[in-house]
Structures are given as structure tokens and as C-alpha cells.
C-alpha positions in Angstrom: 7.9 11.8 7.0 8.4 8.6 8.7 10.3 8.4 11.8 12.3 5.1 10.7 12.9 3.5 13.8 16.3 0.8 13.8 15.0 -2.0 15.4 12.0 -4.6 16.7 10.0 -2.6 19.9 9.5 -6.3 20.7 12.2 -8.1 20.4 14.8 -5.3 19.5 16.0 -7.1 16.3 17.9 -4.3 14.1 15.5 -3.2 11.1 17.8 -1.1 8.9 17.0 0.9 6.2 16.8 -1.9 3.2 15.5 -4.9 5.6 12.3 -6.2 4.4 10.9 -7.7 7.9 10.5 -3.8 8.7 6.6 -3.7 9.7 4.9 -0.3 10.9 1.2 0.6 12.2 -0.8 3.6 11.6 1.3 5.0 14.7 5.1 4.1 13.2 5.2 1.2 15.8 7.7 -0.4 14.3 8.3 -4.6 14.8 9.8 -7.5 13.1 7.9 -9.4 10.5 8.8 -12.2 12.8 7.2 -10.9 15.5 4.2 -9.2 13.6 3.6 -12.7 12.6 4.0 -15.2 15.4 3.3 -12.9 18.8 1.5 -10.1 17.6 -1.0 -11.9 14.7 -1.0 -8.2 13.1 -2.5 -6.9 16.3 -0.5 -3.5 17.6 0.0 -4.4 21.2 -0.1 -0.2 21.6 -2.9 0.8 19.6 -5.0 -2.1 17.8 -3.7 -1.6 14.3 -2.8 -3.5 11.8 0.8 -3.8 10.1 1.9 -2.8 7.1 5.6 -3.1 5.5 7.7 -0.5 6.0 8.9 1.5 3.0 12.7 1.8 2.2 14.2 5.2 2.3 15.7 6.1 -1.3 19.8 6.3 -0.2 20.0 9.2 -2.5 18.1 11.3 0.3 19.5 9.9 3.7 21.4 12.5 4.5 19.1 15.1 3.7 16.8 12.9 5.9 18.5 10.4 8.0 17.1 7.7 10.0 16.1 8.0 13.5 18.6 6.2 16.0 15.7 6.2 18.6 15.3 2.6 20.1 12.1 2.0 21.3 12.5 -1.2 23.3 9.5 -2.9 25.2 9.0 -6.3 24.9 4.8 -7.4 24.6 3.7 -8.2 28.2 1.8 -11.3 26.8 -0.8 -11.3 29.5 -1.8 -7.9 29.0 -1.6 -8.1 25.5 -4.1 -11.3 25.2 -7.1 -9.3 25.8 -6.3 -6.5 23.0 -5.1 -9.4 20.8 -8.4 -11.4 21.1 -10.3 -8.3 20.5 -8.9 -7.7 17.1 -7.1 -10.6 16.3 -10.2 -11.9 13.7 -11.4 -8.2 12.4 -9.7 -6.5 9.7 -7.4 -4.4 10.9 -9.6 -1.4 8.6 -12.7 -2.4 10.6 -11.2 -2.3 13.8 
């Protein structure tokens, strides 16, 4: 099940349940669209992936399964990220 993580690792913008700028990777890294768009170029700064959007949880079964209230908050470090970005920036991310 996925983790559902509130808000942008990058930036730490809040991603609630029903927002559609909620991106994940393979990993649940979880970003911004904003961010997956304009910093990251649908590069994972932790593992290489690619982004996908994030599903919606169905309210009916949030308490049953609630969302995590674990921040993960650390901005891109945009020097070490430009090597890993140029890397994978102009594969696919399923022929990276």
C-alpha cells in the first residue's frame, strides 16, 4: 500500500490526499508536479526514476488506511544532482 507522503521532499509544498500535482517514483519519492517539472525534468534526484501521478486514496477507506504524516524534507542539492540529471534526463525513464 502506498505510503502517501503530505508534502514536496523538495520544496515541502503540502500534497494532500485529492491534490493532483502529487508525483511518486518507483521508490514513493514523492514531489510536486511543479518541481518534477521545472528542477527535476522527471529525474528522481534519489534513485533515477521517472515520475508518475500519484493515485488518490478512496475517502471511504482512510480511516481504515490513513495517510502517512511523515515529512520527508530535503531540498535537491542542485550541484550534486546535475550529474544524475544529465545521466537520465534524455532516456526514458523505463530504459534507465
Amino acid at each position: 500500500m502506498l505510503e502517501m507522503r503530505p508534502s514536496c521532499e523538495n520544496c515541502n509544498k503540502p500534497l494532500p490526499n485529492q491534490s493532483d500535482e502529487a508525483m511518486i517514483c518507483t521508490f514513493e519519492c514523492t514531489f510536486c508536479k511543479d518541481c518534477v517539472d521545472n528542477i527535476l525534468y522527471n529525474v528522481c534526484p534519489n534513485c533515477g526514476g521517472g515520475f508518475e501521478k500519484r493515485p488518490t486514496r478512496p475517502f471511504g477507506t482512510l480511516e481504515k488506511y490513513p495517510l502517512s504524516d511523515k515529512t520527508v524534507y530535503k531540498p535537491v542539492d542542485k550541484n550534486k544532482f546535475e550529474k544524475l540529471l544529465q545521466e537520465f534526463k534524455d532516456i526514458d525513464p523505463r530504459k534507465r
